[in-house]
C-alpha positions in Angstrom: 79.3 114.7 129.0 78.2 115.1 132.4 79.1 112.1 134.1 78.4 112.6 137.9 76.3 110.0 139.7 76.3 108.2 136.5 77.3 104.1 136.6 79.9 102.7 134.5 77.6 100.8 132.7 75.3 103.4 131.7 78.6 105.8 131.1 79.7 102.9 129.1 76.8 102.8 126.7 76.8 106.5 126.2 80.4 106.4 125.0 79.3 103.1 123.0 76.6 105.2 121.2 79.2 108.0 119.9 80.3 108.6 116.7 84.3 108.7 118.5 83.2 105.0 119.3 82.0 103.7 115.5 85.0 105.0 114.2 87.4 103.5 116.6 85.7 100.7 116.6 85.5 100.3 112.4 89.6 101.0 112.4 90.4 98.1 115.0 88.1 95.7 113.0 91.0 96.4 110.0 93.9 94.0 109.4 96.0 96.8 109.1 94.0 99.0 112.1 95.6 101.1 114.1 95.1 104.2 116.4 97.6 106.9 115.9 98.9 110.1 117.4 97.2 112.8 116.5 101.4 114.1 115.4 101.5 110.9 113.5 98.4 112.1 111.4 99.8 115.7 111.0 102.1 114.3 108.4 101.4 114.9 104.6 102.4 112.8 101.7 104.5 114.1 98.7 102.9 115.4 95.7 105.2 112.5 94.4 103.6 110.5 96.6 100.0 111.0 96.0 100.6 110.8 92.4 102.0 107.2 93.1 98.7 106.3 94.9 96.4 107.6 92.1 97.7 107.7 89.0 95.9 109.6 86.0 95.2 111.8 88.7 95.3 115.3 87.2 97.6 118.1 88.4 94.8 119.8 89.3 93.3 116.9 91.1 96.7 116.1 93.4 96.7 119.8 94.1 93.2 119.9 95.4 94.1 116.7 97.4 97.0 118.8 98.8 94.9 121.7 99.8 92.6 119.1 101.9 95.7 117.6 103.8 97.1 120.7 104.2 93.6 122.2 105.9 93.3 119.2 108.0 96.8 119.7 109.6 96.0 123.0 109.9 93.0 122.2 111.9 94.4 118.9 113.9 97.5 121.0 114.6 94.9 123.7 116.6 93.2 120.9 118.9 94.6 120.9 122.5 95.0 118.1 123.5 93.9 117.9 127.1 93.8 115.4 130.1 90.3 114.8 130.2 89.8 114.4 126.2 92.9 112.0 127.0 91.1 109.9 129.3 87.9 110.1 127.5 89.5 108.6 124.4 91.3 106.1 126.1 87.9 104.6 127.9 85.9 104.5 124.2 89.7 102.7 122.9 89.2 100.2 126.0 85.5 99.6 125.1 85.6 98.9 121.5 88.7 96.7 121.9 86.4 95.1 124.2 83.3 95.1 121.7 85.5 93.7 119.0 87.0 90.9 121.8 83.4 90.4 121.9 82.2 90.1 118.6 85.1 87.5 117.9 84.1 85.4 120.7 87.3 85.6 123.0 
């Protein structure tokens, strides 16, 4: 996002109109919302585990399930985290905290 001679406002309704934002914005509206590391969302359950959550899940099911967290680490684990990603996050964090301030009135 090219962001040179750009205001904050306008810069702030560009980050308002991604899809980063919606989500972000969606997981702070939860009770139990939260943003995490991306090392916190690395970790995978336990077969045991998943079991626990679904039960009459088939074996073949869980497995499947396992595959699909194991792929996503895989491909979380290969992002880079950089400094400008960094700060880009932490501006659309800032303004959907602030949308949802908003939207509750305070």
């Amino acid at each position: 996002m090219k962001t040179n001679g750009v205001s904050d406002h306008v810069l702030a309704e560009r980050l308002h109109d991604t899809a980063l934002f919606s989500t972000i914005f969606a997981v702070l509206q939860r009770k139990d919302g939260q943003i995490i590391q991306p090392s916190e969302a690395l970790v995978i359950p336990s077969k045991s585990e998943i079991m626990s959550r679904w039960p009459g899940m088939s074996e073949d099911q869980v497995n499947s399930i396992i595959m699909d967290y194991n792929y996503e680490q895989d491909t979380l684990g290969d992002v880079e985290p950089t400094l400008t990603n960094g700060k880009l996050v932490s501006a659309i964090v800032e303004r959907a905290m602030e949308a949802l301030n908003m939207e509750e009135g305070q």
